[in-house]
FITI-781683 format. One record per atom (N, C-alpha, C, O): residue number from 1; atom name; z, x, y. Coordinates in Angstrom, 1 decimal. Layout:
FITI-781683
   i at      Z      X      Y
 NUM CA      Z      X      Y
...
***
This chain:
FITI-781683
   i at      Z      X      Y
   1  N   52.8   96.2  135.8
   1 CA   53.0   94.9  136.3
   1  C   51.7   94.5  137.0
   1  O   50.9   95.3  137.5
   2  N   51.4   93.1  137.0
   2 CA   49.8   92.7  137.4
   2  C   50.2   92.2  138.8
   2  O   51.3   92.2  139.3
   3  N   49.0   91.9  139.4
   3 CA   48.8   91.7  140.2
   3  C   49.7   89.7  140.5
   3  O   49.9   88.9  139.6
   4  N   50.0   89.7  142.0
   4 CA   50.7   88.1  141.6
   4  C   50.0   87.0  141.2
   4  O   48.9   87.4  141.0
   5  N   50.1   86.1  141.1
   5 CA   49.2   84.8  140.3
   5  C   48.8   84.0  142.1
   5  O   49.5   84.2  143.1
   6  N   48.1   83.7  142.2
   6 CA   47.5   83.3  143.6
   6  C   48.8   82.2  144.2
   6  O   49.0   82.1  145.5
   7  N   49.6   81.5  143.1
   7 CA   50.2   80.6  143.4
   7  C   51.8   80.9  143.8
   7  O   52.7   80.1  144.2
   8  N   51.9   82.3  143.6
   8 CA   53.1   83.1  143.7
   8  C   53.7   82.7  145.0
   8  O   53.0   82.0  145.8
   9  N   55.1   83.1  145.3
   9 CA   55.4   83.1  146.6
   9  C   54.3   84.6  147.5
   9  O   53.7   84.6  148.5
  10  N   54.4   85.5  146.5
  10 CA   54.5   86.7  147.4
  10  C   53.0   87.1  147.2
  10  O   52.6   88.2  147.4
  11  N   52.1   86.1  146.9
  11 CA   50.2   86.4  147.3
  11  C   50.2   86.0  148.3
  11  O   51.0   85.3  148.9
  12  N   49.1   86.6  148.6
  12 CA   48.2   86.9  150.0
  12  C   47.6   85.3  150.1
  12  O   47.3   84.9  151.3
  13  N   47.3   84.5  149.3
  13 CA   46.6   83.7  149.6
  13  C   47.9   82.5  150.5
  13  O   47.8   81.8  151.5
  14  N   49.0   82.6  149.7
  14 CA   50.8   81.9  149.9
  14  C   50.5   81.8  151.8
  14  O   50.3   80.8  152.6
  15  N   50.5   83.1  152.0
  15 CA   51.0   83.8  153.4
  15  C   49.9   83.3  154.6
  15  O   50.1   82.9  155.7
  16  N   48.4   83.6  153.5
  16 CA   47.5   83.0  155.0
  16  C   47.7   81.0  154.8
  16  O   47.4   80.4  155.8
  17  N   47.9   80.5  154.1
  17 CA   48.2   79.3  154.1
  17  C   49.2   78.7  155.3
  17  O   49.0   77.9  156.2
  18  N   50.5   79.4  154.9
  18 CA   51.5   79.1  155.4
  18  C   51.3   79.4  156.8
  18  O   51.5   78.5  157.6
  19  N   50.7   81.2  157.5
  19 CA   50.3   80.7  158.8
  19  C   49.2   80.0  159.3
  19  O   48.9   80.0  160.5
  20  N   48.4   79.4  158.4
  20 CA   47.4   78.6  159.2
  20  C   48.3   77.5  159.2
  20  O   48.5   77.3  160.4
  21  N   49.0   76.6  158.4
  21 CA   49.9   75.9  158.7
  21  C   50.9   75.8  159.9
  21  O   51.1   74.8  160.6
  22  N   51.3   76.7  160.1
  22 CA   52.0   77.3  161.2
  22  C   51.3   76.9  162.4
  22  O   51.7   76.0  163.1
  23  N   50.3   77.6  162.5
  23 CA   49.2   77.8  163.8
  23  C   49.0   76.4  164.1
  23  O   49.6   76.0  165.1
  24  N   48.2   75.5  163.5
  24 CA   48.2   73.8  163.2
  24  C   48.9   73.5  164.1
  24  O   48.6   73.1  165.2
  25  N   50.2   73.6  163.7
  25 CA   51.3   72.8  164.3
  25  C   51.6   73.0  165.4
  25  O   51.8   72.0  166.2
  26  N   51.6   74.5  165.9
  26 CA   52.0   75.4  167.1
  26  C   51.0   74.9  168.3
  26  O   51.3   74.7  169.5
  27  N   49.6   74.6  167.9
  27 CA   48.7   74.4  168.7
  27  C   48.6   73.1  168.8
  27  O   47.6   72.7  169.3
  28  N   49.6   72.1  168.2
  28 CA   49.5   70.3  168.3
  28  C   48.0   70.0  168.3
  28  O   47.3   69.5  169.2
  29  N   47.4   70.5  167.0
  29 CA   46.3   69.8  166.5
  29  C   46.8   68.5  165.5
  29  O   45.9   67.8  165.0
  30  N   48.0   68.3  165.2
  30 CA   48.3   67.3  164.5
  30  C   49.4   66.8  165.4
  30  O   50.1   67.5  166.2
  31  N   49.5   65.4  165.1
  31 CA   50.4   64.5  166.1
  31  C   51.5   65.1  165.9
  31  O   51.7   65.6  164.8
  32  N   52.8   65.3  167.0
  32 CA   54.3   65.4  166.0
  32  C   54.7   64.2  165.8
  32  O   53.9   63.7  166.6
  33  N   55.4   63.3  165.4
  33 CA   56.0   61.8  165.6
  33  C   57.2   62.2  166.1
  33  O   58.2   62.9  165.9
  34  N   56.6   61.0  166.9
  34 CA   57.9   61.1  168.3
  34  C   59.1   60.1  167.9
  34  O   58.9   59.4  166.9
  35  N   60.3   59.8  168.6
  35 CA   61.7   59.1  167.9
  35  C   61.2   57.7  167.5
  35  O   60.6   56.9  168.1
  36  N   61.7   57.7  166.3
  36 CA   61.8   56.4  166.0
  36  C   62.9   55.0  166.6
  36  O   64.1   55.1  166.5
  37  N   62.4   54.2  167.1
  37 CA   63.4   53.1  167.2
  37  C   64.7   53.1  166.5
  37  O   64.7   53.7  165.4
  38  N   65.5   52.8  166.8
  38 CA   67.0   52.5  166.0
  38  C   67.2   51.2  165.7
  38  O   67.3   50.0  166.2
  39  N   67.3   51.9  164.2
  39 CA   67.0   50.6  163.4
  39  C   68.9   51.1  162.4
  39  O   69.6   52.1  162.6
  40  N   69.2   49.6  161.3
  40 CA   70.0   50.2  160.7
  40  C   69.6   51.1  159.8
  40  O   68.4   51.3  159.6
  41  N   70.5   51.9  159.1
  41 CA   70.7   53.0  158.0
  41  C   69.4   52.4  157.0
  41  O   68.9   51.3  157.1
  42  N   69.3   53.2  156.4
  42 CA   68.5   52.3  155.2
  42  C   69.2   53.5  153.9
  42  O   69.1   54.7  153.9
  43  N   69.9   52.1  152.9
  43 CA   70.8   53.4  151.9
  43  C   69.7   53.6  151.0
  43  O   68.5   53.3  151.0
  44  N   70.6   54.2  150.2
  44 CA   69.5   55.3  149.3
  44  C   70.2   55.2  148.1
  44  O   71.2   55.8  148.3
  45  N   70.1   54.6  146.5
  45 CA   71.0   54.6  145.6
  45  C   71.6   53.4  145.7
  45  O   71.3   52.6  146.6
  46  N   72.4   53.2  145.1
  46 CA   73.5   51.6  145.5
  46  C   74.2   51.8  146.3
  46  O   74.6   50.8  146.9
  47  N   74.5   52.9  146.8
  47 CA   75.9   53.5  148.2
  47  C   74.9   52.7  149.7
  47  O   73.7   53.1  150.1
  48  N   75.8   51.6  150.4
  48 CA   75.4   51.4  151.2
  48  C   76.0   51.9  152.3
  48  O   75.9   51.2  153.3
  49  N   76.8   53.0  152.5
  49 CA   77.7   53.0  153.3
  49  C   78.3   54.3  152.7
  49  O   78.6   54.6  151.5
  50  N   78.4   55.3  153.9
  50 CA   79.1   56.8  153.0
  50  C   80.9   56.5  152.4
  50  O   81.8   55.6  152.5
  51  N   80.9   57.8  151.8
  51 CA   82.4   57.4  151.2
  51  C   83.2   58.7  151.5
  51  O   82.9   59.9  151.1
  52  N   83.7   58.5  151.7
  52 CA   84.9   59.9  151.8
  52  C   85.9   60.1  150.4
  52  O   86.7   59.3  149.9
  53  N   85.7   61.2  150.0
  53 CA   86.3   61.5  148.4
  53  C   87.6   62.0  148.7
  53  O   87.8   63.0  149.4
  54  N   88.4   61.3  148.2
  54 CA   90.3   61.6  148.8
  54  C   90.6   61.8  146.7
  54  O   89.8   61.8  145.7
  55  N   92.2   61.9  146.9
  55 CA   92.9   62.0  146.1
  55  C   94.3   61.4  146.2
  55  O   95.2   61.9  145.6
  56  N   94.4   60.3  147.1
  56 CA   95.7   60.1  147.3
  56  C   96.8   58.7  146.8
  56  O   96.2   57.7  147.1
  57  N   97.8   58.5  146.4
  57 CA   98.2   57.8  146.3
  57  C   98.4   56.6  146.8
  57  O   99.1   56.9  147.8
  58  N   98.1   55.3  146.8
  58 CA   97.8   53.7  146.9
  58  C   98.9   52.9  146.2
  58  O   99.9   53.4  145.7
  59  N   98.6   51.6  146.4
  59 CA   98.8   50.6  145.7
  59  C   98.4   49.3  145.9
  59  O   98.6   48.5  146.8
  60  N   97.5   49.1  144.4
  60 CA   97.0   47.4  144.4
  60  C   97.7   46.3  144.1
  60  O   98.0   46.0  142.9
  61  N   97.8   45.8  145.0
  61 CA   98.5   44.7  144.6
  61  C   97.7   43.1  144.5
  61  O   97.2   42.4  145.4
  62  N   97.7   42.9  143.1
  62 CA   97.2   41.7  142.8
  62  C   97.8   40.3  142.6
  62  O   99.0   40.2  142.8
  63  N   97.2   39.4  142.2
  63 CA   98.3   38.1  142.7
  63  C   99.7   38.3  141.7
  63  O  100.7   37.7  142.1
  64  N   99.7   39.0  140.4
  64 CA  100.4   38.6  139.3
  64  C  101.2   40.0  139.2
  64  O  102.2   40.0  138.5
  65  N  100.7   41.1  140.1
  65 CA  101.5   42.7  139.5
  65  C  101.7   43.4  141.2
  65  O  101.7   42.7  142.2
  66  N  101.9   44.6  141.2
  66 CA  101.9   45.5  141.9
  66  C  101.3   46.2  140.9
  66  O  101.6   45.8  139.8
  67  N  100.3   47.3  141.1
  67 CA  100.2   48.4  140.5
  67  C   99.9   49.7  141.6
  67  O   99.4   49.5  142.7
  68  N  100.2   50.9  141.0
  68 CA  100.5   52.3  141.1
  68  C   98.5   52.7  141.0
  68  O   97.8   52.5  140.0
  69  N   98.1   53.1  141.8
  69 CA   97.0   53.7  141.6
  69  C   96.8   55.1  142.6
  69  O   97.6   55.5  143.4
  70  N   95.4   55.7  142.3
  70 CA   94.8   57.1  143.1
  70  C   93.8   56.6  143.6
  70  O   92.9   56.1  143.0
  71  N   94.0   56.7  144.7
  71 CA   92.7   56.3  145.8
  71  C   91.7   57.5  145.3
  71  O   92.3   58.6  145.2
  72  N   90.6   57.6  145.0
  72 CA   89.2   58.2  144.4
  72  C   88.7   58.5  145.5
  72  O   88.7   59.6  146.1
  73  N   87.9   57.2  146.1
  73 CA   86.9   57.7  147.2
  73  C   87.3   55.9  148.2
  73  O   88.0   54.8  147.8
  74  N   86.7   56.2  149.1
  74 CA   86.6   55.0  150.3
  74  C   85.3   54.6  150.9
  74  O   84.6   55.6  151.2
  75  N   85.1   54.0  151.1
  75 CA   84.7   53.6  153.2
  75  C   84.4   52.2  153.5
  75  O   85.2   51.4  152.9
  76  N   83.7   52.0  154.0
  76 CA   84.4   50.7  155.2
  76  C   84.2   49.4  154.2
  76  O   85.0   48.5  154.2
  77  N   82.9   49.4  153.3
  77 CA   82.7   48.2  152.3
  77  C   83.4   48.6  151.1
  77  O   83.2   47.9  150.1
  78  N   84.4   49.7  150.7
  78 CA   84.9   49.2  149.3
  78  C   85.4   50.5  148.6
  78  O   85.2   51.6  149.2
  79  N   86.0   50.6  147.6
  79 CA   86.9   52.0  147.1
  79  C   86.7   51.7  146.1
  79  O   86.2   50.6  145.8
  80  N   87.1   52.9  145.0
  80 CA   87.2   53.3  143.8
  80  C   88.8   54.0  143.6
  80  O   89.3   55.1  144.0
  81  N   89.5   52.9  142.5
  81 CA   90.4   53.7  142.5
  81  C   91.1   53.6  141.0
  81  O   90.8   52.8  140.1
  82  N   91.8   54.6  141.0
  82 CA   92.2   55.0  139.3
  82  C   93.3   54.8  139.0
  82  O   94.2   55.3  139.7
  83  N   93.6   53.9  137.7
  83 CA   94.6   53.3  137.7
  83  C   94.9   53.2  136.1
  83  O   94.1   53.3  135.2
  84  N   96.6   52.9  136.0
  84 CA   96.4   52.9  134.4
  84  C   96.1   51.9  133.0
  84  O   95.9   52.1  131.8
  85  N   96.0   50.2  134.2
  85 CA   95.2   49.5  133.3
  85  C   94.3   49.1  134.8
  85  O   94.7   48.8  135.9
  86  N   93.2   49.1  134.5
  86 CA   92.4   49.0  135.4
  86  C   92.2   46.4  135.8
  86  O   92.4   45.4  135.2
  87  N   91.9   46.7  136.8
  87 CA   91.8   45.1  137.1
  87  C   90.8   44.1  136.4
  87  O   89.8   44.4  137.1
  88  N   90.4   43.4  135.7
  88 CA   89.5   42.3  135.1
  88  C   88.5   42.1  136.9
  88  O   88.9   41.8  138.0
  89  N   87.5   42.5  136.4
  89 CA   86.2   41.8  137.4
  89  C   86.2   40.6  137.9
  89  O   86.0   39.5  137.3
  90  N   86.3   40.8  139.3
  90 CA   86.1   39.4  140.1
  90  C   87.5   39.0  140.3
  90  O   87.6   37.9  140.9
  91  N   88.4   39.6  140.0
  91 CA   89.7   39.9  140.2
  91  C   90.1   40.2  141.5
  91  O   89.6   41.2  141.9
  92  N   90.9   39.5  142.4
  92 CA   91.3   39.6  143.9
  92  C   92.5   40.4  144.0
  92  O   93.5   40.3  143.3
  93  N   92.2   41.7  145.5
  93 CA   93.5   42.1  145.6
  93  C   93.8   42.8  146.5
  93  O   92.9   43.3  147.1
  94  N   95.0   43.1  146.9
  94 CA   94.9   43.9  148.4
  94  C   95.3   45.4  148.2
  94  O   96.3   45.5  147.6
  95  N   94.9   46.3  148.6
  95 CA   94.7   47.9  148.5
  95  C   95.5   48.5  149.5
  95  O   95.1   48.7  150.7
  96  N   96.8   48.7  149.1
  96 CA   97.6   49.5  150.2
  96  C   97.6   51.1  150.7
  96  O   98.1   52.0  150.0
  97  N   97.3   51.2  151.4
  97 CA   96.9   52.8  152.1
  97  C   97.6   53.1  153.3
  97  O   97.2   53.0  154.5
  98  N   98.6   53.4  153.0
  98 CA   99.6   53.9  154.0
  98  C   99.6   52.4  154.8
  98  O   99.9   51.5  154.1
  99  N   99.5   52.0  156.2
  99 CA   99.5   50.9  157.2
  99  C   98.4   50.0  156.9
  99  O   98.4   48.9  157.4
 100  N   97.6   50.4  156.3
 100 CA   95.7   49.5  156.1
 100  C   96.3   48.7  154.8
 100  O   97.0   49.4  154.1
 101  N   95.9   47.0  154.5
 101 CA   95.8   47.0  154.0
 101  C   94.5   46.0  153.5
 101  O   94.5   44.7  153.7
 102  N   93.7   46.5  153.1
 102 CA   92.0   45.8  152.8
 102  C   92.3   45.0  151.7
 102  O   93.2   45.2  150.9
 103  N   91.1   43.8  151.6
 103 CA   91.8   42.9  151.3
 103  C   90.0   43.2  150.4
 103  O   89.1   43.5  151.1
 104  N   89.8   43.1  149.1
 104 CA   88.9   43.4  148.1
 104  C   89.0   42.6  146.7
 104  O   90.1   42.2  146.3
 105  N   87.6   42.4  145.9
 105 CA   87.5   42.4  144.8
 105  C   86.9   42.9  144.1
 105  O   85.8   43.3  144.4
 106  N   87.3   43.1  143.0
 106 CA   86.8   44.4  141.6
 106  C   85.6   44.0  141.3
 106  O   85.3   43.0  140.6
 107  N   84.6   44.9  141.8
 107 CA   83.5   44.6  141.2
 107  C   82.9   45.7  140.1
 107  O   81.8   45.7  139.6
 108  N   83.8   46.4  140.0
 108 CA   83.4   47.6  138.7
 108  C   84.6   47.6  138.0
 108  O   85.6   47.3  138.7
 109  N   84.8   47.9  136.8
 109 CA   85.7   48.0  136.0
 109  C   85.3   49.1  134.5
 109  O   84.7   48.8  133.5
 110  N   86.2   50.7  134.8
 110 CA   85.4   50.8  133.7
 110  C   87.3   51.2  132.7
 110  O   88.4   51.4  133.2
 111  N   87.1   51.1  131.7
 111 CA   88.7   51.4  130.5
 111  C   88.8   52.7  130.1
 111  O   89.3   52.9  131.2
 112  N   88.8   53.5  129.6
 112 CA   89.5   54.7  129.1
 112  C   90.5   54.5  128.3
 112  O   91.1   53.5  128.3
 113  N   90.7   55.3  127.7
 113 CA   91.9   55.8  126.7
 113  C   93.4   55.7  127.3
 113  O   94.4   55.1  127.0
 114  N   92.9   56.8  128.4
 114 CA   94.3   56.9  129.6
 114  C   93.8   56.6  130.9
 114  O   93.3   57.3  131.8
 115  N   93.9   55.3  130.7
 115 CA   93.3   54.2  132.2
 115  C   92.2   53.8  132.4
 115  O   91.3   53.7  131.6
 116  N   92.1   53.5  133.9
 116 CA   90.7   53.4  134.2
 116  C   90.2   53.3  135.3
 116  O   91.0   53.6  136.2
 117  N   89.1   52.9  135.7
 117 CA   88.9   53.3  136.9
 117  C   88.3   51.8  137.5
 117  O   87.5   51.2  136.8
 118  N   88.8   51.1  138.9
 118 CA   88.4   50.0  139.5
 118  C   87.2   50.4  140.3
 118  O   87.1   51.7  140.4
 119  N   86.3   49.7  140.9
 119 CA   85.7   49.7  142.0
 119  C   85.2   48.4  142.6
 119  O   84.4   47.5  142.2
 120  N   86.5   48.6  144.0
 120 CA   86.5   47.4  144.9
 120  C   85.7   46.8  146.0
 120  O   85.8   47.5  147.0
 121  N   85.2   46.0  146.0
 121 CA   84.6   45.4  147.8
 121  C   85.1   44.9  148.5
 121  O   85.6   43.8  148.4
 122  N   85.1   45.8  150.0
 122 CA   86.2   45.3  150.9
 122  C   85.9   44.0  151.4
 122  O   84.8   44.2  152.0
 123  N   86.2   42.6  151.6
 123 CA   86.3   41.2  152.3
 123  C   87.0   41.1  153.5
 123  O   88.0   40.3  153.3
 124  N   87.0   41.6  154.9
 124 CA   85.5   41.7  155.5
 124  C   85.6   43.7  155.2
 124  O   86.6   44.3  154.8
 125  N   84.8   44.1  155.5
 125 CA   84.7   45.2  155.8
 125  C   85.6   46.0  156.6
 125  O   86.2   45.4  157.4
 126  N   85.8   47.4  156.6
 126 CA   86.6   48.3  156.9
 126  C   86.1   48.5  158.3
 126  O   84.9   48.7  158.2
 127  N   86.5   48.6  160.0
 127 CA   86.2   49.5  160.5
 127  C   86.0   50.9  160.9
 127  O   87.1   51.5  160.8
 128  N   85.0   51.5  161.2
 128 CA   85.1   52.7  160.9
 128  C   85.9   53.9  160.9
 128  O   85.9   55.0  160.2
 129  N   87.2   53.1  162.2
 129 CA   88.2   53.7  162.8
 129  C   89.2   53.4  161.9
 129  O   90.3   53.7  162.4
 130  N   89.3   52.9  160.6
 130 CA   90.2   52.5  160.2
 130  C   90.1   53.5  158.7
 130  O   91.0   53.8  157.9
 131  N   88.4   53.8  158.4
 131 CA   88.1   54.5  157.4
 131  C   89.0   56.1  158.0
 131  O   89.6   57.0  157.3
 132  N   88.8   55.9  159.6
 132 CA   89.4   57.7  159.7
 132  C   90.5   57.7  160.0
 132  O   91.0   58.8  160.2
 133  N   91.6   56.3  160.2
 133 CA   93.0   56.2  159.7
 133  C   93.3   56.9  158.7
 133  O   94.0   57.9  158.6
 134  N   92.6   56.2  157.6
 134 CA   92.9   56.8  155.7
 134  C   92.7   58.1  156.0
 134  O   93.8   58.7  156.3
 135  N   91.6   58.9  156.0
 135 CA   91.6   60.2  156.2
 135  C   92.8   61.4  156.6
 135  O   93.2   62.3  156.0
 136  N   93.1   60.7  158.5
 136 CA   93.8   61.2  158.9
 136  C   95.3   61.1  157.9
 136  O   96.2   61.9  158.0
 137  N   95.3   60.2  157.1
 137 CA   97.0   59.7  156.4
 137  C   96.5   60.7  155.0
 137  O   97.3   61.1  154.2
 138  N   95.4   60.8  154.9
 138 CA   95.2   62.0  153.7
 138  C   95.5   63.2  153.6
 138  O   95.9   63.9  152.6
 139  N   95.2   63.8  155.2
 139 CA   95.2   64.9  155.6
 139  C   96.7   65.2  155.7
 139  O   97.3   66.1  155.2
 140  N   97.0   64.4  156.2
 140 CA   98.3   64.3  156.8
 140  C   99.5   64.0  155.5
 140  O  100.6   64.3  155.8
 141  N   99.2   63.5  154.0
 141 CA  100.1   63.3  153.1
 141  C  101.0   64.4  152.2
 141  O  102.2   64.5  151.9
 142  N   99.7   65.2  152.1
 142 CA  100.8   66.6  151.8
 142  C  102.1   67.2  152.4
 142  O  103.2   67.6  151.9
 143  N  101.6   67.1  153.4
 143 CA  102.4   67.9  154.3
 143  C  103.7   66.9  154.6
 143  O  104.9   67.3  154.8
 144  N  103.3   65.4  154.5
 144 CA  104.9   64.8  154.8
 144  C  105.5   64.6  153.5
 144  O  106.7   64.6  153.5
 145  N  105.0   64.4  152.4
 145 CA  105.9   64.9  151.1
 145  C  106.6   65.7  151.1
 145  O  107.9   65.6  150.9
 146  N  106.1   66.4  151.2
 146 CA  106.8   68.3  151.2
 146  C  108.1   68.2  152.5
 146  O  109.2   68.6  152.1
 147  N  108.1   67.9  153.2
 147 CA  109.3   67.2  153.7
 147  C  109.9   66.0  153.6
 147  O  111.1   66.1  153.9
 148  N  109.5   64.8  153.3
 148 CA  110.5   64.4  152.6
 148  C  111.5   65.0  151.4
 148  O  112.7   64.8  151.4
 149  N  110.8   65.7  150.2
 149 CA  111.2   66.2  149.2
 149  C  112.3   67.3  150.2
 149  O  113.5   67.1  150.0
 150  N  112.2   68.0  150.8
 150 CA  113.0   69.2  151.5
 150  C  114.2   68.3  152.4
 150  O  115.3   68.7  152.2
 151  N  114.1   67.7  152.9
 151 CA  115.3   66.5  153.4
 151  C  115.9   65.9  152.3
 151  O  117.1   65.7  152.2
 152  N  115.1   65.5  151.3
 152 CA  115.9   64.9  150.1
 152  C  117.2   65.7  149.2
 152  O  118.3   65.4  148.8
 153  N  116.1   67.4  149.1
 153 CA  117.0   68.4  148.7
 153  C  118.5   68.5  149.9
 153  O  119.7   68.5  149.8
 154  N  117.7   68.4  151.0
 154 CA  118.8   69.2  151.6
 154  C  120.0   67.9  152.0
 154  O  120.9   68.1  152.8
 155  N  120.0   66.5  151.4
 155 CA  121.0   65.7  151.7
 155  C  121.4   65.9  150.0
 155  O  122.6   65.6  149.7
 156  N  121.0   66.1  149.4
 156 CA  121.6   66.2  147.8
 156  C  122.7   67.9  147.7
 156  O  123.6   68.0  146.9
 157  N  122.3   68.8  148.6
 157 CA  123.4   69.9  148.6
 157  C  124.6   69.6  149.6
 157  O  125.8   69.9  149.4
 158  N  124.0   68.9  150.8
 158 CA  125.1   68.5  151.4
 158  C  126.2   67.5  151.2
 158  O  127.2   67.3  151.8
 159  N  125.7   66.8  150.0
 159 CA  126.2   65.7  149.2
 159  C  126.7   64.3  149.6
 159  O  127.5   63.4  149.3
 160  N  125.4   64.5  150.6
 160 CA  124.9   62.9  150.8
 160  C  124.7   61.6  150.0
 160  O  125.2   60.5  150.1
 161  N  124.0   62.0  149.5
 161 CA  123.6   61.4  148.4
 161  C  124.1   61.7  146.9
 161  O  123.6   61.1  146.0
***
């Protein structure tokens, strides 16, 4: 085996680079920059605004239907949600999530075979506290299924119902 290529991780030339680099800095021969002002976010991609990726059951309700959909993802300006005929763009409608309900229009629309998928913008915007409502009702949906279903069983042996 030869010797490493100068450009290697593991050459000698890599190592004295890196601590003269080192040394540089250690000895503030170069400025550090100090805090910047607080300014807003500046997004990155189309996402202006992070999203939290759920899986949970919704419902949109538009002026002419109810429909059944899967909440995808969220946050405070707008959701993606999956549905089995997806909504006509520019299409108005309100997004039910447990107690929230955000008031949006479809600004993405894509079709599929077996459904499709909306993507809504919230009118006004979500507060933040309201993004970690959904959350907490995400976290929190499993676990109350699974009892109601066990209350349901257990009023159907008792023959409640």
């Amino acid at each position: 085996m030869g010797a490493p290529l100068p450009f290697s991780r593991g050459s000698r030339v890599h190592s004295i680079k890196a601590r003269a680099s080192k040394e540089r800095f250690a000895h503030g021969s170069e400025p550090v920059p100090g805090p910047t002002p607080k300014s807003e976010p500046i997004p990155v991609g189309k996402r202006s605004a992070p999203r939290l990726r759920l899986s949970i059951p919704a419902t949109l309700v538009s002026r002419y239907a109810s429909h059944r959909c899967i909440l995808i993802d969220v946050s405070n300006t707008g959701a993606q949600v999956g549905l089995e005929e997806p909504l006509a763009l520019q299409e108005t409608a309100v997004l039910q999530i447990g107690d929230l309900e955000p008031f949006g229009e479809v600004v993405r629309t894509i079709r599929r075979k077996t459904g499709g998928i909306n993507g809504l913008h919230f009118d006004p915007p979500l507060d933040p506290a309201d993004v970690l409502k959904i959350r907490s009702y995400a976290e929190n949906y499993q676990r109350d299924e699974m009892l109601a279903l066990r209350a349901e069983v257990r009023m159907w042996v008792d023959g409640i119902k």
